[in-house]
TORKOL-23911 format. One record per residue (C-alpha): residue in three letters; x, y, z. Coordinates in nm, 4 decimals. Example, Ala and Ser with C-alpha at 12.3 -4.5 7.8 and 13.67 -1.06 7.14 Angstrom:
BEGIN
- ALA | 1.2300 | -0.4500 | 0.7800
- SER | 1.3670 | -0.1060 | 0.7140
***
This chain:
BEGIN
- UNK | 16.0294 | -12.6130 | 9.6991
- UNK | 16.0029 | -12.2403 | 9.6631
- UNK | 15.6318 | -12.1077 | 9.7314
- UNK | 15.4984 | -11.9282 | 9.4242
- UNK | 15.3440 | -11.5529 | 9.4577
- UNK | 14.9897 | -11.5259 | 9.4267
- UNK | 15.0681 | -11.2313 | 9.2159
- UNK | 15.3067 | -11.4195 | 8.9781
- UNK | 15.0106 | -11.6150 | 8.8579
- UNK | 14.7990 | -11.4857 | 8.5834
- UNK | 14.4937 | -11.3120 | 8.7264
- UNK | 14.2904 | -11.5726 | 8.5325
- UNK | 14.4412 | -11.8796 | 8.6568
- UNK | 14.3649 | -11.7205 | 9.0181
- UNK | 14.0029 | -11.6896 | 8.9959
- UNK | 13.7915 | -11.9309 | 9.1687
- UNK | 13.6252 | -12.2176 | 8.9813
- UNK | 13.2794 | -12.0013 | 8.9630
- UNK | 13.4423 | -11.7162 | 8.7801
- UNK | 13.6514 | -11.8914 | 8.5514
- UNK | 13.2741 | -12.0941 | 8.4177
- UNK | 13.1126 | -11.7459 | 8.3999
- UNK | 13.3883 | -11.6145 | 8.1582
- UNK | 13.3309 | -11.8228 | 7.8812
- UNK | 12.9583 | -11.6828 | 7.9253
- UNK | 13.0392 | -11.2533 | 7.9791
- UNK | 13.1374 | -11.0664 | 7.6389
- UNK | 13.2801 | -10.7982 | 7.8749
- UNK | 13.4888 | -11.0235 | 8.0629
- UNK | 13.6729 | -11.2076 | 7.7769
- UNK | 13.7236 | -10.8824 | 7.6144
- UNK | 13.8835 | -10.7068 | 7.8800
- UNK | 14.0735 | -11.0921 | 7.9359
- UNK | 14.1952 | -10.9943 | 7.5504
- UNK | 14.3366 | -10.6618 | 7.6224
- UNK | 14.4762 | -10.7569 | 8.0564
- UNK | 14.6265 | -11.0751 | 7.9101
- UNK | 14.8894 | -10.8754 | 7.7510
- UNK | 15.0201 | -10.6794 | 8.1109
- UNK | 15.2557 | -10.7732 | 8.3381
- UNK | 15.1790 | -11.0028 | 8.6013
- UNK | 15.1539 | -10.7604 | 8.8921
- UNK | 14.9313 | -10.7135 | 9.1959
- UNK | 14.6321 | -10.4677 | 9.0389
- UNK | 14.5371 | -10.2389 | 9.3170
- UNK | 14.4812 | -9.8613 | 9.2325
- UNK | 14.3452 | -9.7682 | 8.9029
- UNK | 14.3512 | -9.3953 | 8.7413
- UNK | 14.1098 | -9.3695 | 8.4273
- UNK | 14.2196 | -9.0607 | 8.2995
- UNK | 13.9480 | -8.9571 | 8.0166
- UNK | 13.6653 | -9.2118 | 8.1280
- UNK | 13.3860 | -9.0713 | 7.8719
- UNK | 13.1470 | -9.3745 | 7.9578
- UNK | 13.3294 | -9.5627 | 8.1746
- UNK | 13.3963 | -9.8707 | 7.9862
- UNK | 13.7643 | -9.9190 | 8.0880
- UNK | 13.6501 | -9.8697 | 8.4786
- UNK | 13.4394 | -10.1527 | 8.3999
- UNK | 13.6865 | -10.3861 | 8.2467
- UNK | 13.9223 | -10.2976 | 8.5361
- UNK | 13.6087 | -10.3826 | 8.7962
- UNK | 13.5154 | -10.7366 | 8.6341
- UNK | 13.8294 | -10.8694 | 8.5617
- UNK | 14.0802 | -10.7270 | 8.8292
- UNK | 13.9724 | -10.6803 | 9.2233
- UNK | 14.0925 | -10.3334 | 9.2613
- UNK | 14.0652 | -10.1530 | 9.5957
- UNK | 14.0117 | -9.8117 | 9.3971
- UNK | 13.9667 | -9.6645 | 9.0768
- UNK | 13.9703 | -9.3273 | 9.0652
- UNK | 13.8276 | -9.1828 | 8.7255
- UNK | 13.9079 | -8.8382 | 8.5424
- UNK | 13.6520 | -8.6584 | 8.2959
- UNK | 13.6582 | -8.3253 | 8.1887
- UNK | 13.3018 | -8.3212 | 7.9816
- UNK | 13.0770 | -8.1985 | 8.2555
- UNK | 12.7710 | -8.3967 | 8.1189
- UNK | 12.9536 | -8.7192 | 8.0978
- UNK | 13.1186 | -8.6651 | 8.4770
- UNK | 12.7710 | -8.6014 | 8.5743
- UNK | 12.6503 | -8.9438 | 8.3584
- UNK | 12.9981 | -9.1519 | 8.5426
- UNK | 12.8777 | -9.0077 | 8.9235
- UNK | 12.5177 | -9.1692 | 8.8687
- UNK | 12.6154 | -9.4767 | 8.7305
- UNK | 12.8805 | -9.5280 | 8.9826
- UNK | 12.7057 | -9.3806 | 9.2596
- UNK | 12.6405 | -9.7309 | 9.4281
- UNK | 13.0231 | -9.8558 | 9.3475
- UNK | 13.2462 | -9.7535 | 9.6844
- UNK | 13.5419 | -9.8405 | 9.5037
- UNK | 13.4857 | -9.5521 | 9.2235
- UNK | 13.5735 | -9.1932 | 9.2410
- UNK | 13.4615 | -8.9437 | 8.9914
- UNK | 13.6791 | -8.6412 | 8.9411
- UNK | 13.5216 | -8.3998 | 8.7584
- UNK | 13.8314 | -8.2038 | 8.5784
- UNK | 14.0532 | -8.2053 | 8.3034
- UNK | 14.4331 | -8.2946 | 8.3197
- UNK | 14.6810 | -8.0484 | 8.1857
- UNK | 14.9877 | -7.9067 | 8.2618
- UNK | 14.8925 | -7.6710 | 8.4921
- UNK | 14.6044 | -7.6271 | 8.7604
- UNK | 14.2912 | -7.3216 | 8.6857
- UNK | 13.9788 | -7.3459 | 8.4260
- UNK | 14.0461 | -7.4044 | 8.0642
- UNK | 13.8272 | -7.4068 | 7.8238
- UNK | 13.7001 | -7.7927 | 7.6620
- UNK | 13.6019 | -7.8035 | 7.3104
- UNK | 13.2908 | -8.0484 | 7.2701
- UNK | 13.2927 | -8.1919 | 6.9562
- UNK | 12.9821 | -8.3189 | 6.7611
- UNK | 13.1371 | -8.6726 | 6.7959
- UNK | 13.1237 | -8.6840 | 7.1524
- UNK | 13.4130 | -8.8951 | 7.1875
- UNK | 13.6281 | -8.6848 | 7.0193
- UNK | 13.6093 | -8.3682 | 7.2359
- UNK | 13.8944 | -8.2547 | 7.4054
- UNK | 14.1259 | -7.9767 | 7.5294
- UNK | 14.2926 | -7.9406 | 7.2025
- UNK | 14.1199 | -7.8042 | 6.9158
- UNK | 14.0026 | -8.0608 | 6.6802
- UNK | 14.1929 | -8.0344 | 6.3362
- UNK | 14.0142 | -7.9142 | 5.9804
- UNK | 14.1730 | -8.3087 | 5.8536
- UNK | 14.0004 | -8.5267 | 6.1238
- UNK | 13.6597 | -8.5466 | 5.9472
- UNK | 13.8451 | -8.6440 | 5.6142
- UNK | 14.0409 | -8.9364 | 5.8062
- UNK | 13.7471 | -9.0824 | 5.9746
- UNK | 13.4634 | -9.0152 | 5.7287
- UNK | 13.2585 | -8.8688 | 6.0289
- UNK | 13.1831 | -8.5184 | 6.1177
- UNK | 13.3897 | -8.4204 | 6.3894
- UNK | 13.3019 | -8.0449 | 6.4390
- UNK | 13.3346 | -7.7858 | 6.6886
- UNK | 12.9340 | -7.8162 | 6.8686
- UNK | 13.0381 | -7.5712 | 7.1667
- UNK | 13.3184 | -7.4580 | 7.4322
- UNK | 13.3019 | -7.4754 | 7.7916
- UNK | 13.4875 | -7.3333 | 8.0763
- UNK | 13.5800 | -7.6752 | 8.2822
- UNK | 13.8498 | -7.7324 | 8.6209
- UNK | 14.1715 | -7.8478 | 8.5305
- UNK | 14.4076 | -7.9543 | 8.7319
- UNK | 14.7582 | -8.0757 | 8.6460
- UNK | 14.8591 | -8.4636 | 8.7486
- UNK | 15.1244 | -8.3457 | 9.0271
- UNK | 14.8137 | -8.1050 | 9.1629
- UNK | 14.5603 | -8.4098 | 9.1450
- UNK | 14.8066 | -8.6737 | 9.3358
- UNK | 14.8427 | -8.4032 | 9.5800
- UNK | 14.4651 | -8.2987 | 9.5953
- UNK | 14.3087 | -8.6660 | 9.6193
- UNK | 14.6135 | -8.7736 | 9.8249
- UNK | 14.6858 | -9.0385 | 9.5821
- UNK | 14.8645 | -9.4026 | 9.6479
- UNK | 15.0915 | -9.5288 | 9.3982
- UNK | 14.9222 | -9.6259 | 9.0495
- UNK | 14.9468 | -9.9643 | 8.9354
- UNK | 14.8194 | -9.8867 | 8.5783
- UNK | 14.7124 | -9.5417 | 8.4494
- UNK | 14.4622 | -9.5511 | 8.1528
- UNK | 14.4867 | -9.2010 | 7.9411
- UNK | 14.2583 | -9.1020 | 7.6805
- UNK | 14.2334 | -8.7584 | 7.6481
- UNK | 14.2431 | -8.6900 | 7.2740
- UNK | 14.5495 | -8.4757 | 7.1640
- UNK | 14.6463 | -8.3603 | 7.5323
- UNK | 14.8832 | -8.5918 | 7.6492
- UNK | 15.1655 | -8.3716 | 7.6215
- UNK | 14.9882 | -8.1526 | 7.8794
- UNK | 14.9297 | -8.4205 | 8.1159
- UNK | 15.3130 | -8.5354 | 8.1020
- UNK | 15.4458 | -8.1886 | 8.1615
- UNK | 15.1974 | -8.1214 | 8.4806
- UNK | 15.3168 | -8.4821 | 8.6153
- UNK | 15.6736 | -8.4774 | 8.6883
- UNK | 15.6613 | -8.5416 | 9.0226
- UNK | 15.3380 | -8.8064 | 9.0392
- UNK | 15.4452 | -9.0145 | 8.6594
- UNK | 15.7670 | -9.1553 | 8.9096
- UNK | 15.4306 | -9.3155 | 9.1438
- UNK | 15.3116 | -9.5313 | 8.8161
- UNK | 15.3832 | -9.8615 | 8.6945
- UNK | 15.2369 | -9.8879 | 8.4166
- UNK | 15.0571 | -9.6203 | 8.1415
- UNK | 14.8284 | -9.7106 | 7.8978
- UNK | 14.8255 | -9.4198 | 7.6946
- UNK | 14.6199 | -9.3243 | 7.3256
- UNK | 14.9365 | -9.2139 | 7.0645
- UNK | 14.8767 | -9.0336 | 6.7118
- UNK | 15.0509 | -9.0525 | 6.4605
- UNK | 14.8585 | -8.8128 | 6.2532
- UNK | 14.7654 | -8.4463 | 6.3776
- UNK | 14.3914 | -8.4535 | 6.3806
- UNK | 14.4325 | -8.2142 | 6.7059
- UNK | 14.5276 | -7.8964 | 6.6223
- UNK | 14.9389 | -7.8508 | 6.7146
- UNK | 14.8768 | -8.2223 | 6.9182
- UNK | 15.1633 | -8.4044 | 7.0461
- UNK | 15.2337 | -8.7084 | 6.7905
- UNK | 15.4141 | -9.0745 | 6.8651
- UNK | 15.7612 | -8.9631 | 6.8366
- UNK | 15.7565 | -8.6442 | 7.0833
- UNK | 15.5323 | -8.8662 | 7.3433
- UNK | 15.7674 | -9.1634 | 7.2904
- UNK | 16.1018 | -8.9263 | 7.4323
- UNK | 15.8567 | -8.7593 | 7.6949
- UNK | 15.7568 | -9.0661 | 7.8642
- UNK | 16.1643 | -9.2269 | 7.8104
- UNK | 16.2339 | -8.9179 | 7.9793
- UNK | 15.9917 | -9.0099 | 8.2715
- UNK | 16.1283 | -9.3459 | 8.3258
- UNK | 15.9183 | -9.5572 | 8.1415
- UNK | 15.9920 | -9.8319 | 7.8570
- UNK | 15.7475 | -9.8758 | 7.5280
- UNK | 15.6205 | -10.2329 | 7.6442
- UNK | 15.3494 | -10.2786 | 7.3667
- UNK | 15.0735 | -10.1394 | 7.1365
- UNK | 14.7118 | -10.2572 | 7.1545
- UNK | 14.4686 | -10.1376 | 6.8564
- UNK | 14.5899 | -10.0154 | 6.5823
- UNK | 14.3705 | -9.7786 | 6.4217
- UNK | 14.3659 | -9.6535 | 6.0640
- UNK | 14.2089 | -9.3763 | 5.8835
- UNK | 13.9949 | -9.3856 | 5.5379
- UNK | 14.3318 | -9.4137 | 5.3078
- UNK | 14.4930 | -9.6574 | 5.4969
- UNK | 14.7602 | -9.4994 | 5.6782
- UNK | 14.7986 | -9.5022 | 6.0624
- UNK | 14.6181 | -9.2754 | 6.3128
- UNK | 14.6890 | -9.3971 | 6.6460
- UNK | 14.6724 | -9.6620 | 6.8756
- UNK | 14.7018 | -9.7384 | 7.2634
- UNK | 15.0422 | -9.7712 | 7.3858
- UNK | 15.1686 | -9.9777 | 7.7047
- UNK | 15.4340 | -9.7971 | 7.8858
- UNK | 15.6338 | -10.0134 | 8.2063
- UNK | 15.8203 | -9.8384 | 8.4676
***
């Protein structure tokens, strides 16, 4: 009889007996069991949360996964500063403080009164309208960026198993500054728009031929998100080398 990966089984049916109880009793766990039921089954190894803000995805990654590293990305200084204290006790966490573009230097990172929101890009006059928040301008900062070739290079990288990018309007930045590191990922789960609410933002379509063009295949979408009349504004796409 052939023997049967470890790695071919799903990551849930591989958890000891102890785990598998606590599940049915951790919110976190069985959400990040509803997004991670979705991937490939693949050995999980090396994580790159691109665009951390809080941290949540590190965590999902942490509790449901037994990764040897996660390395994590944030360009908001005071959120970098919030990720290096809250992971300070967690060897298997890096914090880099910088943002990813296309090319290495200091930029300057528009904060946005929605925290979440802030970003590289300008935030567009339309956003408020299509998310009935305010989503102003607060301030701009002067923050390190470094492109994703430059960061693989800096950090001295291993391959990626799965990529997680959430930088709000920039990913057209980060896929021009990684031609070299983007052939070292499996997978990319990557935030698309389909409306502009980042001023002169790469939508869907032009982030769809970029990331063909890089070798990767459209695998899936994961939460769909609309605005206030309806239509779509973006959603998390799962891209498979």
């Amino acid at each position: 009889m052939a023997q049967i990966s470890p790695e071919s089984v799903p990551v849930l049916d591989r958890w000891p007996v102890g785990k598998r109880l606590f599940f049915r009793l951790n919110p976190q766990l069985r959400r990040a069991h509803r997004l991670f039921r979705a991937f490939p089954v693949l050995p999980y190894r090396h994580f790159l949360d691109v665009g951390a803000f809080e941290g949540e995805f590190t965590d999902s990654v942490l509790s449901y996964f037994q990764p040897d590293r996660v390395w994590q990305v944030e360009a908001d200084p005071d959120q970098s500063g919030l990720l290096q204290a809250k992971y300070r006790e967690e060897s298997r966490v890096k914090v880099i403080p910088a943002a990813i573009a296309d090319q290495s230097g200091t930029l300057e990172f528009h904060v946005n009164q929605h925290r979440p929101s802030s970003s590289l890009i300008p935030i567009a006059s339309s956003a408020a309208g299509v998310f009935q928040k305010e989503m102003n301008e607060a301030r701009v900062v002067r923050v390190p960026a470094l492109s994703l070739d430059e960061l693989f290079e800096k950090e001295a990288l291993p391959d990626i198993d799965l990529m997680k990018v959430d930088i709000q309007g920039a990913e057209r930045l980060l896929i021009q500054g990684g031609t070299k590191s983007l052939k070292r990922i499996r997978l990319v789960f990557m935030e698309v728009w389909f409306q502009e609410c980042y001023q002169g933002s790469a939508l869907f379509p032009e982030v769809q031929t970029m990331m063909t063009g890089s070798g990767f295949k459209l695998r899936s979408f994961h939460e769909f998100r609309k605005g206030s009349d309806g239509n779509l504004v973006y959603s998390n796409a799962l891209y498979y080398r």
